[in-house]
C-alpha positions, 0 to 999 in steps of 0.5 A: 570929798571928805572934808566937804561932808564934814561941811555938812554939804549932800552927796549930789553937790559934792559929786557936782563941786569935785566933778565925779559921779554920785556913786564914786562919792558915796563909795569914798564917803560909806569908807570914810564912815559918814555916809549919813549926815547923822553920822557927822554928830557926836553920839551920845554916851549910853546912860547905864545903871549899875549896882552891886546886887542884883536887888539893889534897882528894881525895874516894874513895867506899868501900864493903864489897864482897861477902864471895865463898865459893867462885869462880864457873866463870868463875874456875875455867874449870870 
């Protein structure tokens, strides 16, 4: 079963190829760790920065701020 997952084959045609339930495959395959089909690609690594202090990298978050048309009566006083 194991070997036909790594074949990037689905579990109702496995269960139907070997001749058990769906639910038998599934249980062999969550064990075996590749009950996804995302699980058969290889992760990638996690891209981590690191430096020796604290100042060294400096993260600042930006985001475009609301376009105003006319001042509200707290600006103008009015």
């Amino acid at each position: 079963m194991v070997e036909l997952r790594r074949r990037h084959l689905l579990q109702a045609r496995i269960a139907r190829s070997v001749g058990v339930s769906e639910s038998t495959v599934s249980r062999v395959l969550a064990r075996a760790g590749l009950s996804k089909l995302s699980d058969l690609k290889p992760v990638e690594p996690v891209q981590r920065y690191e430096h020796e202090a604290p100042v060294d990298l400096l993260h600042i978050d930006t985001k475009k701020l609301g376009r105003i048309v006319r001042p509200s009566q707290r600006v103008t006083g009015d």
